[in-house]
KOLFIVEX-138824 format. One line per 8 residues: number of its first residue (from 0); their letters; for each residue x, y, z of C-alpha. Coordinates in nm, 4 decimals. Layout:
NUM	A	X/Y/Z ~ ...
//
This chain:
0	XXXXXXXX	11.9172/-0.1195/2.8034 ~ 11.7470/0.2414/2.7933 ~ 11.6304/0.3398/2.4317 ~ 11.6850/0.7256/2.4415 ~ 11.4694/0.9711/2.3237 ~ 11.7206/1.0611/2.0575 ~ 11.7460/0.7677/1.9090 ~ 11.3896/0.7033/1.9188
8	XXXXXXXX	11.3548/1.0325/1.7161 ~ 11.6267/0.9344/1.4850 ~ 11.4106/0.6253/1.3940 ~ 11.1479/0.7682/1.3548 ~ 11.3216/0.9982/1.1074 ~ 11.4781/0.7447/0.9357 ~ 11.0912/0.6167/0.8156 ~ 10.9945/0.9166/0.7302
16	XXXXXXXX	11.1632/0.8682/0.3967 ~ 11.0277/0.5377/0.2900 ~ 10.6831/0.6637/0.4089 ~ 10.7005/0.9319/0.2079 ~ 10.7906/0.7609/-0.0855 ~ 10.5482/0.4437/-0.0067 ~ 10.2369/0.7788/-0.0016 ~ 10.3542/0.9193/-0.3642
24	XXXXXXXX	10.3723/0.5735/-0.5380 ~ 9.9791/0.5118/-0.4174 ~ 9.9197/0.8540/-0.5507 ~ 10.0973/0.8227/-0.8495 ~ 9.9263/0.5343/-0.9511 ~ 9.9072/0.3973/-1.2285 ~ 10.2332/0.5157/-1.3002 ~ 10.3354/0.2144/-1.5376
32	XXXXXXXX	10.1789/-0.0436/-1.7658 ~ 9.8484/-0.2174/-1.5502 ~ 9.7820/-0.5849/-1.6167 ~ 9.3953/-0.7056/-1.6267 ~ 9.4086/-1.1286/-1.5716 ~ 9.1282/-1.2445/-1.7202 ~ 9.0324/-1.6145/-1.6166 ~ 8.9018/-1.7099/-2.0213
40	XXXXXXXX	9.0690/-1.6864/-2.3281 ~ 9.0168/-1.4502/-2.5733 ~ 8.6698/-1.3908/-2.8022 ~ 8.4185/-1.4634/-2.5008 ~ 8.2340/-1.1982/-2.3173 ~ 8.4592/-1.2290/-2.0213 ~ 8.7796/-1.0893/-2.2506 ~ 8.5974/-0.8742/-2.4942
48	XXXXXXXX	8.4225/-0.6601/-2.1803 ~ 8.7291/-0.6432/-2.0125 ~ 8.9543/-0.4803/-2.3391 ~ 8.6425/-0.2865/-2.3694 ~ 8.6948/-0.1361/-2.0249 ~ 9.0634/-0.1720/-2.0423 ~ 9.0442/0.1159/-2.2864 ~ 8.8541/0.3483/-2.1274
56	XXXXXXXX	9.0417/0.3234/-1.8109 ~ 9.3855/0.3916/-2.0558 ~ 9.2138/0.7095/-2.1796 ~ 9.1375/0.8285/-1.8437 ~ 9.4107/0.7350/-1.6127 ~ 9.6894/0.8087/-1.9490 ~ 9.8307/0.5209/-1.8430 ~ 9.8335/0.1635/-2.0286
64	XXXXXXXX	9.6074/-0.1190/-1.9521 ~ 9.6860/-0.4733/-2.0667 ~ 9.4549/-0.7869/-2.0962 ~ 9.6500/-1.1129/-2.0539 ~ 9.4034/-1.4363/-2.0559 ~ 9.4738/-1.6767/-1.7874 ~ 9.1959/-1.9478/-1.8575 ~ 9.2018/-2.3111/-1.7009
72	XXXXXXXX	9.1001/-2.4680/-1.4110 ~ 8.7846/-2.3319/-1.3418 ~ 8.9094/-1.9655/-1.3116 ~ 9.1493/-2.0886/-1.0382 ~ 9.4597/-2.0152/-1.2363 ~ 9.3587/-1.6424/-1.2696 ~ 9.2503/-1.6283/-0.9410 ~ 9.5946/-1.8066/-0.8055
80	XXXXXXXX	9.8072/-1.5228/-1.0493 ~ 9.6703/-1.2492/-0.8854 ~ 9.6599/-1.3876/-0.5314 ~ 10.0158/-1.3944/-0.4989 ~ 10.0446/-1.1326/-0.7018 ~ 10.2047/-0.8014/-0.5685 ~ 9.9951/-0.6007/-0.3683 ~ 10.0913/-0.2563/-0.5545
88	XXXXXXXX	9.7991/-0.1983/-0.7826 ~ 9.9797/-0.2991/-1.1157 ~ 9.7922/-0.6832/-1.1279 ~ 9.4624/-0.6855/-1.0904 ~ 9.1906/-0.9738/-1.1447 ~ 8.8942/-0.9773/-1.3761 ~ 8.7325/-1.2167/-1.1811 ~ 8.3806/-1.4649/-1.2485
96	XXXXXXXX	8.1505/-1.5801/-1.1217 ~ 8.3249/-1.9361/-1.0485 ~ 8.5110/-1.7512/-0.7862 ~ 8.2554/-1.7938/-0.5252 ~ 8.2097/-2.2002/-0.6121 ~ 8.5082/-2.2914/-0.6566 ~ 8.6268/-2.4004/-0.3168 ~ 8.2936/-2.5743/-0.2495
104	XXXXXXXX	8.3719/-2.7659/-0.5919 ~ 8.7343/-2.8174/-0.5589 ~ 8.8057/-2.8409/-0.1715 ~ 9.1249/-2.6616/-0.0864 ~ 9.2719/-2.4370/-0.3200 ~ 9.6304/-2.2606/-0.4309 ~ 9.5159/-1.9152/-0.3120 ~ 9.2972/-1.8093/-0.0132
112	XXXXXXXX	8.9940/-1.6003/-0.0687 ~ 9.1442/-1.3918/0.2174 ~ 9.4550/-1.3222/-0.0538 ~ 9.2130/-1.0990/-0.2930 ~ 8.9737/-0.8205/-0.1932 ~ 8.6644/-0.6556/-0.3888 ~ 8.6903/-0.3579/-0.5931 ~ 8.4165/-0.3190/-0.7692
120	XXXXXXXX	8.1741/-0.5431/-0.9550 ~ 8.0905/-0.4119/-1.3232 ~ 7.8488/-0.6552/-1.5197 ~ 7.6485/-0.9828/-1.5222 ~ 7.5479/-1.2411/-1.7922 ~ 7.1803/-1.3139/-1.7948 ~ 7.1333/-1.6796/-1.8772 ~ 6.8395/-1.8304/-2.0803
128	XXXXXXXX	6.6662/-2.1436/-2.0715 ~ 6.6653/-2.2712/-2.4365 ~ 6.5598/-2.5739/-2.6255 ~ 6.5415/-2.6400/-2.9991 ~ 6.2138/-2.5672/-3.1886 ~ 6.1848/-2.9476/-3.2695 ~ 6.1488/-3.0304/-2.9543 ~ 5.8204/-3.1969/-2.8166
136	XXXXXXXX	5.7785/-2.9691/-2.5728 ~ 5.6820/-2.5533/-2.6050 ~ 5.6760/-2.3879/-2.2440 ~ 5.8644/-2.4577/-1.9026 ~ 5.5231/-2.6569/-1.7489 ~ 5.5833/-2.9113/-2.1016 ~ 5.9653/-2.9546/-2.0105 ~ 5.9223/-3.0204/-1.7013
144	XXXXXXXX	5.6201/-3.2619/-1.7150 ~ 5.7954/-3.4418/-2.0347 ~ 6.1358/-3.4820/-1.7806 ~ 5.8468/-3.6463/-1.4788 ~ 5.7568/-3.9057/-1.7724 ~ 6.0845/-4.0455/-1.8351 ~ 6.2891/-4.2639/-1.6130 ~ 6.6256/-4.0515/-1.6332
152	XXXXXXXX	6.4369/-3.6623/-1.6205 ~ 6.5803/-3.4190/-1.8316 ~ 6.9502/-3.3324/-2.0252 ~ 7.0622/-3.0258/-1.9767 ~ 7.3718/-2.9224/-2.1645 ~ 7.6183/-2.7091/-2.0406 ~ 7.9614/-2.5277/-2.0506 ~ 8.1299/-2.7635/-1.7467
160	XXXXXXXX	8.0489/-2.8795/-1.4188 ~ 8.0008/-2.6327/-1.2015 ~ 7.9523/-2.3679/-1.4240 ~ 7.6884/-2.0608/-1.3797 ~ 7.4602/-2.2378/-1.6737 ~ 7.4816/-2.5987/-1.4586 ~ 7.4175/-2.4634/-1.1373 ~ 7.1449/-2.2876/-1.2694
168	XXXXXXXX	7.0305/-2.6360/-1.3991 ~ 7.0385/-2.7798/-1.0664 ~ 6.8271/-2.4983/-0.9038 ~ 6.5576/-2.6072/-1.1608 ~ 6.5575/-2.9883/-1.1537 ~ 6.5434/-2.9447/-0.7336 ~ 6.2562/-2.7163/-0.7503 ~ 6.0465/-2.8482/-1.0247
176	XXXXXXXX	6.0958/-3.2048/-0.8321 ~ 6.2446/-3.3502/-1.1423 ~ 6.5393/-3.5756/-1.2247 ~ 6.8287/-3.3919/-1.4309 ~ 7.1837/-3.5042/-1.5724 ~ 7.4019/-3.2101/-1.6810 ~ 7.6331/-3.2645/-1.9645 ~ 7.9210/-3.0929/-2.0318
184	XXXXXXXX	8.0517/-2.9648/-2.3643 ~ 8.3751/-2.7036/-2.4506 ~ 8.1596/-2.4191/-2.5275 ~ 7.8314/-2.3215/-2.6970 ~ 7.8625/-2.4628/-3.0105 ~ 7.9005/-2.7843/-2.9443 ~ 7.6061/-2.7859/-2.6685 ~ 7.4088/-2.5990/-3.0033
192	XXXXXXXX	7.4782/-2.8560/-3.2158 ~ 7.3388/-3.1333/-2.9712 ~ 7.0112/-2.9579/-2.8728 ~ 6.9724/-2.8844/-3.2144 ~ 6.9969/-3.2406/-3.3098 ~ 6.7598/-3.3393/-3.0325 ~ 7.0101/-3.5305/-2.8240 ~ 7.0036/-3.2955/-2.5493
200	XXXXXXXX	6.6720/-3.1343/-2.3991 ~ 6.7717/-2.8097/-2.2719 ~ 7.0580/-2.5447/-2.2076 ~ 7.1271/-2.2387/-2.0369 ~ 7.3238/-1.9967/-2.2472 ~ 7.4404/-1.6520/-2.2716 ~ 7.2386/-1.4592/-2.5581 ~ 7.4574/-1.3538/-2.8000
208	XXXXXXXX	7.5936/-1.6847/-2.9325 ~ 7.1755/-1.7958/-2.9266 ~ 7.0621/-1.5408/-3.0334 ~ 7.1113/-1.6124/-3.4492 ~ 6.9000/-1.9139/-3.3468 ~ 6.6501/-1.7741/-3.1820 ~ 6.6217/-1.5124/-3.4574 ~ 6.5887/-1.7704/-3.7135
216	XXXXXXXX	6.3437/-1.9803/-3.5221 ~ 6.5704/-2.2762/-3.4375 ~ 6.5446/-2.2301/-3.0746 ~ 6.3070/-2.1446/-2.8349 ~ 6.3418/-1.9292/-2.5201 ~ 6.1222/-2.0364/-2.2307 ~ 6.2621/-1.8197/-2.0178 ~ 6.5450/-1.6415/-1.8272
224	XXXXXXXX	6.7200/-1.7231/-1.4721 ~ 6.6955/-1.3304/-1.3351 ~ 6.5103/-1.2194/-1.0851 ~ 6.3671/-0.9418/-1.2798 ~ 6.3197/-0.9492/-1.6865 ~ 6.6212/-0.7891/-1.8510 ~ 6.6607/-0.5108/-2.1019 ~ 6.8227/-0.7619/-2.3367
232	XXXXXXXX	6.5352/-0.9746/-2.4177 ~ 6.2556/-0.8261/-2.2096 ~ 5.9817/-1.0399/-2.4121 ~ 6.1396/-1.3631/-2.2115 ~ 5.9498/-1.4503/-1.8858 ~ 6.1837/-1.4840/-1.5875 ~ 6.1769/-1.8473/-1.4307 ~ 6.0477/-1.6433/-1.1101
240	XXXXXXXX	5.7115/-1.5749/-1.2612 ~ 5.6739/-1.9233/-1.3690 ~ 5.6619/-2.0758/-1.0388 ~ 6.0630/-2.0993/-0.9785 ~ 6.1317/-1.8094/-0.7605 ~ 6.4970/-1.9427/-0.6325 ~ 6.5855/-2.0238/-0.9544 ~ 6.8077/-1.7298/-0.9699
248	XXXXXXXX	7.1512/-1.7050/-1.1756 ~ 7.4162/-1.5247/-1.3925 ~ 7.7013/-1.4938/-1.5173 ~ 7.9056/-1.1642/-1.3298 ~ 8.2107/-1.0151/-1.3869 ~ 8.4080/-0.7366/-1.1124 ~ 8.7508/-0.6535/-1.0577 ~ 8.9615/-0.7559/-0.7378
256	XXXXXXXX	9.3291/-0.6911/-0.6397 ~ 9.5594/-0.8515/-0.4364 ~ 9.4837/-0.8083/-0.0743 ~ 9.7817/-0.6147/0.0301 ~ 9.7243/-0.3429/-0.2392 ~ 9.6669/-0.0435/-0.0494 ~ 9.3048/0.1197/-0.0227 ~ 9.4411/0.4330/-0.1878
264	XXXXXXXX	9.5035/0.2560/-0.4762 ~ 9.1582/0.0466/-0.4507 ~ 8.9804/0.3249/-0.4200 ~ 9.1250/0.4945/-0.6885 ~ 9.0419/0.2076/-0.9452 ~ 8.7199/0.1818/-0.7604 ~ 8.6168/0.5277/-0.8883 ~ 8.7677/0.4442/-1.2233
272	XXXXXXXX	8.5131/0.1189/-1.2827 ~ 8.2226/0.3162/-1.1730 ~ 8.2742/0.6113/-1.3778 ~ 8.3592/0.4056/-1.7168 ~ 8.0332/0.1823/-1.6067 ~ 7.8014/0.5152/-1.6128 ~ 7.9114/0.6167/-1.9645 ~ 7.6260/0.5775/-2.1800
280	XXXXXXXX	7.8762/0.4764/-2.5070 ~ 8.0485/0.2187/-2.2782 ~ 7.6380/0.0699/-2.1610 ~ 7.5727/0.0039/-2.4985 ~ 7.9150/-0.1565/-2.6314 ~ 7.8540/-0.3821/-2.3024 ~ 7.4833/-0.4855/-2.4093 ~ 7.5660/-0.5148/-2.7623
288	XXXXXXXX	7.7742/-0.8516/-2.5980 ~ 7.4678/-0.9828/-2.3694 ~ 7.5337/-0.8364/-2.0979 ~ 7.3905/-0.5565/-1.8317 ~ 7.6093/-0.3309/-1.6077 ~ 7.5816/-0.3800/-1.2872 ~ 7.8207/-0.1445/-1.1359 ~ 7.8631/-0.1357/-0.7169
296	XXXXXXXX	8.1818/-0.0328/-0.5165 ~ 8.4211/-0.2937/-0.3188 ~ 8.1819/-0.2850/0.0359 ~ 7.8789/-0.3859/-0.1772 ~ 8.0944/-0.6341/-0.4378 ~ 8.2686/-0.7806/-0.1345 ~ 7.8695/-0.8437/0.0126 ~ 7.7701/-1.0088/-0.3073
304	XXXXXXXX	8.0323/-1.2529/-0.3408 ~ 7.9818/-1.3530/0.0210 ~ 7.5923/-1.3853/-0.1033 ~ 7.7197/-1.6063/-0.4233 ~ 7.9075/-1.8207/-0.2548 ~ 7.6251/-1.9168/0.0783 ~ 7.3864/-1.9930/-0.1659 ~ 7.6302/-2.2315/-0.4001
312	XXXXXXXX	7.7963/-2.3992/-0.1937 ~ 7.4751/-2.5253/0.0125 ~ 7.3728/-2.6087/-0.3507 ~ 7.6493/-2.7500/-0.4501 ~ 7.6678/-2.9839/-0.1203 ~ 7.2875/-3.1125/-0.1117 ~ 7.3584/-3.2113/-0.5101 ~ 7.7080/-3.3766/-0.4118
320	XXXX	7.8646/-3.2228/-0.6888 ~ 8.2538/-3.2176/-0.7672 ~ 8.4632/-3.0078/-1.0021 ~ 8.6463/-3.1630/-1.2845
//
């Protein structure tokens, strides 16, 4: 059968409309109601940042932006929303840092990683080494010496298995040569209340929710898992410039969107994160919660989370360690 030039031209016709139409939706966008997935539930840094930012991209785009809080599973119910969510810009993921561990943790997962793509990172969590003022030990050299004396190492509490904070745990105990058991509580309090009453040995925390301690001289910081010092507690000593240099970690939070959503539409939200990022007002709301923008577009996001999750998951095999 011959396919005419006619009725090749009528076909072509024919998609012109849907085309057309497919063009002005990405342009129009947002052109109803956005929902933000956030992998935590609500009151943590994760959720307030994100309303935070929801806000300012409301005001700018005119447009509303919802947060709905997904938490569970290690992130992975978020994550698995959005995956198979529609790829038309009107889902998109607020996702963590347990993203790029949580295959190497979990084995084989509901979602792909090739279902989401980067848009734009927007902020990390610095974490700091703590321990209670009681404790028998003052500095990082003391810890670590006082975990060589004892048959089991150190206790290090933390937020789960697998989390930023116990990774960041592991990092040290490898390097420093000691022996270290993580121990996993629902949140900071509880891990407070234990270091406090000398039945743990360390954490690494978030400041905010230490930072009461600190100020009232329950807890000491000995130092911070950044590679540089940070703005929010500059007078702590990154773990770097006491001998640890790949002790290296933090919490991070960027935005990703199904991987079907069209770049238009990316692009567009892309520009939206970055601008509300360089707003001085919006900085300080951010730090006032512990944390420090880090804004970068989708190519240099995308990079990072490939970075992330190399360097886990080689940790996270040479430890043997499983997700929950």
């Amino acid at each position: 059968m011959t396919i005419t030039r006619r009725a090749l031209l009528g076909s072509f016709a024919l998609s012109l409309p849907a085309l057309s139409l497919a063009a002005r939706a990405e342009d129009a966008w947002p052109s109803r109601l956005v929902r933000l997935i956030s992998p935590y539930g609500p009151g943590g840094s994760n959720d307030i940042s994100l309303r935070l930012l929801a806000e300012e991209f409301g005001r700018s785009l005119h447009q509303q932006f919802i947060v709905e809080n997904k938490p569970g599973a290690g992130t992975r119910i978020a994550n698995d929303t959005v995956a198979h969510a529609p790829g038309d810009g009107y889902t998109i993921l607020y996702v963590a840092a347990p993203y790029a561990t949580a295959e190497a943790l979990f084995g084989k997962l509901t979602y792909d990683r090739g279902d989401l793509q980067p848009v734009a990172m927007a902020v990390i969590a610095p974490l700091f080494l703590i321990i209670s003022a009681d404790a028998p030990f003052k500095t990082l050299p003391e810890l670590i010496a006082y975990g060589k004396s004892r048959p089991d190492g150190l206790t290090f509490a933390s937020p789960g298995a697998g989390s930023q904070p116990h990774l960041a745990g592991e990092l040290l105990f490898r390097d420093a040569g000691v022996k270290g058991l993580n121990i996993p509580f629902r949140g900071d309090a509880a891990s407070y209340t234990e270091l406090l009453a000398g039945r743990v040995d360390a954490t690494l925390t978030a400041l905010p929710t230490a930072l009461p301690y600190i100020q009232s001289g329950k807890f000491l910081v000995l130092g911070v898992a950044s590679a540089e010092r940070t703005p929010l507690y500059p007078q702590a000593p990154t773990l770097r410039e006491q001998g640890f240099p790949s002790v290296v970690a933090a919490g991070w939070y960027g935005f990703m969107a199904p991987s079907t959503t069209p770049r238009a539409i990316v692009g567009k939200l892309e520009a939206e994160v970055l601008r509300a990022l360089a707003d001085p007002a919006v900085k300080d709301r951010l730090t006032a919660q512990g944390l420090e923008v880090r804004a970068g577009g989708a190519a240099a996001f995308g990079q990072f989370i490939d970075n992330e999750t190399r360097k886990w998951t080689g940790l996270i095999r040479d430890a043997g360690l499983k997700g929950e």
